[in-house]
C-alpha positions as CSV (number, residue, x, y, z in Angstrom):
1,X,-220.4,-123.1,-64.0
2,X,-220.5,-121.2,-60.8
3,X,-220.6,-117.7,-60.1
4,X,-219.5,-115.6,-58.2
5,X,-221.7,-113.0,-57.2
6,X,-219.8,-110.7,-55.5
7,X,-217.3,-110.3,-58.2
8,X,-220.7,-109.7,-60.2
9,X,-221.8,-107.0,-58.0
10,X,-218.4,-105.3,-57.6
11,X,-218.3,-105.5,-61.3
12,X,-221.2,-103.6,-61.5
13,X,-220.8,-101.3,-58.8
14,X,-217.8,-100.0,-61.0
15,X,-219.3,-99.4,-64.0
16,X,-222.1,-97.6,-62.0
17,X,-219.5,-95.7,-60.6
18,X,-217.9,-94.7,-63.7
19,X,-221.3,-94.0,-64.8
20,X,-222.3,-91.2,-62.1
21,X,-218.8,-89.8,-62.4
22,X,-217.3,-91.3,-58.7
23,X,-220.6,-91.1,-57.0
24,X,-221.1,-93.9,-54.5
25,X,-224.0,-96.3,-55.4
26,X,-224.7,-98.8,-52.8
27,X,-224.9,-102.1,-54.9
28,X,-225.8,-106.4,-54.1
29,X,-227.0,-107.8,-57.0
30,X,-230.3,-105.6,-58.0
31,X,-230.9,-104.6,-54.4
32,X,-230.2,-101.1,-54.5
33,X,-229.9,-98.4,-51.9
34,X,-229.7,-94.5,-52.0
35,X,-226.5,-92.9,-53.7
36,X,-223.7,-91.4,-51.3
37,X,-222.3,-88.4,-53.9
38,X,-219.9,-85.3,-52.5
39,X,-221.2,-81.9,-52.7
40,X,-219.0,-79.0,-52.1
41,X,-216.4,-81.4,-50.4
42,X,-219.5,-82.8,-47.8
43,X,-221.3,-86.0,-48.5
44,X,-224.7,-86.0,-49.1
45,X,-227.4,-88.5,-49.8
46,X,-229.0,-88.9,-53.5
47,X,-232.1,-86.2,-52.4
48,X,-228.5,-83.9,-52.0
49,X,-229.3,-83.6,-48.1
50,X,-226.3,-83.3,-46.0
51,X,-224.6,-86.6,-43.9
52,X,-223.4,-86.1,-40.4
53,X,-221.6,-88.2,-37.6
54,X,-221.9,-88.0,-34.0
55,X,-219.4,-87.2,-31.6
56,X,-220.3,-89.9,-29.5
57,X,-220.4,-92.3,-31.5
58,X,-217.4,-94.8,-31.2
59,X,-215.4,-95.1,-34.6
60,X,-215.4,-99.1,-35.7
61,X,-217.6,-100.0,-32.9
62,X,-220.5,-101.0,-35.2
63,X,-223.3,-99.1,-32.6
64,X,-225.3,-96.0,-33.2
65,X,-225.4,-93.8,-29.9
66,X,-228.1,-91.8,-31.1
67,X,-231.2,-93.6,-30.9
68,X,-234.7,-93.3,-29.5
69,X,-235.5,-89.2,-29.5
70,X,-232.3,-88.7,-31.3
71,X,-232.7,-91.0,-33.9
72,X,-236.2,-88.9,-34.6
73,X,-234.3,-85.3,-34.7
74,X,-231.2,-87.0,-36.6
75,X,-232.4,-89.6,-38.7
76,X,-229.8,-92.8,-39.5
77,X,-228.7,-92.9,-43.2
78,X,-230.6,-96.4,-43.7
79,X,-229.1,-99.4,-45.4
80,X,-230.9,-102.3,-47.1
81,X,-227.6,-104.4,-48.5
82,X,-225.7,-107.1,-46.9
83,X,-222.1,-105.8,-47.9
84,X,-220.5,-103.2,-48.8
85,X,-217.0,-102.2,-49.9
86,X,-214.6,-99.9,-47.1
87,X,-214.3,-97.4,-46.2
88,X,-218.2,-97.7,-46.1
89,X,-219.4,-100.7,-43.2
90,X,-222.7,-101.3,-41.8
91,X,-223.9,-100.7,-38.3
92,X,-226.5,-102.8,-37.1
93,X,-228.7,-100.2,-34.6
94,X,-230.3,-100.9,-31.1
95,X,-233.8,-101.1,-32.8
96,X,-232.6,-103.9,-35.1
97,X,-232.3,-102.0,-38.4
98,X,-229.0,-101.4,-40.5
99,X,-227.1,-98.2,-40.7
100,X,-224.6,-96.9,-43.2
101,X,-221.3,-96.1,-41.7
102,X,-218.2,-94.0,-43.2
103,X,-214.8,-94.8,-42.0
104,X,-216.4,-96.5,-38.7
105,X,-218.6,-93.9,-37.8
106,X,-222.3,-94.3,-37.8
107,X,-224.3,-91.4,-40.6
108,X,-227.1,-89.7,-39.9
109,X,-229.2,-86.6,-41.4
110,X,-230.6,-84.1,-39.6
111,X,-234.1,-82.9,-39.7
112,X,-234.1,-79.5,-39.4
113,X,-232.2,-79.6,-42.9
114,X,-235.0,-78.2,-45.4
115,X,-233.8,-78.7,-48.7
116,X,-230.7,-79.6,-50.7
117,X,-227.1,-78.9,-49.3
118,X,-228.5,-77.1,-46.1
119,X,-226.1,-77.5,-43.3
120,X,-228.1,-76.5,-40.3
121,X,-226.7,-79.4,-38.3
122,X,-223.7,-78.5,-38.5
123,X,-221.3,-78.1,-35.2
124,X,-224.8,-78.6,-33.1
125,X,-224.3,-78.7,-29.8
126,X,-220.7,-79.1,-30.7
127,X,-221.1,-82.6,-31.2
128,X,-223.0,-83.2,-35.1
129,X,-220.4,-82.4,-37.9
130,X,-220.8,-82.3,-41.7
131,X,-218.9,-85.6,-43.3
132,X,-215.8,-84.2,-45.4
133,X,-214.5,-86.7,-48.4
């Protein structure tokens, strides 16, 4: 009998949806990555820390432009799965490493962001913005 593993993991991912109540859990098989959850209409990682996109980056291009110093002050949301189901997609970074994306665009945190639900990144520099579901 083959299987399908896909189907498996979608199956899964569903009933861990369910679960959490229409949290976003990341799922391939047992590989697991961190929750994407909406807070007060933003999306924020499973620590509750705010997700941003970046102005420059090109929607559905599958590049980060923020790398190098950037990448240190905004942090990429990391992804260790092979696939994931739209309007999520991966981004595969300068550096090598994988990047969740929303809708095309590239998501990063932002380290001045202290604790849960901070927004402090927010409109900086007119070009980092808070990711509304």
């Amino acid at each position: 009998m083959q299987v399908d593993f896909r189907e498996h993991a979608m199956r899964t991912i569903h009933a861990v949806l369910a679960a959490l109540g229409g949290g976003l859990v990341l799922s391939a098989g047992a590989a697991m990555a961190q929750p994407i959850n909406v807070s007060d209409g933003i999306l924020v990682n499973g620590a509750g820390m705010t997700i941003y996109t970046f102005d420059k980056d090109v929607a559905g291009s599958g590049k980060s432009s923020c790398n190098g110093q950037c990448a240190k002050m905004w942090p990429p949301v990391p992804l260790n799965v092979d696939w994931i189901e739209s309007p999520y997609s991966i981004v595969t970074r300068d550096d090598g490493s994988r990047q969740l994306a929303y809708k095309g665009r590239p998501l990063y945190l932002y380290s001045g962001d202290d604790k849960p639900g901070e927004r402090k990144g927010d409109k900086k520099n007119g070009v980092w913005h808070v990711v509304t579901d």
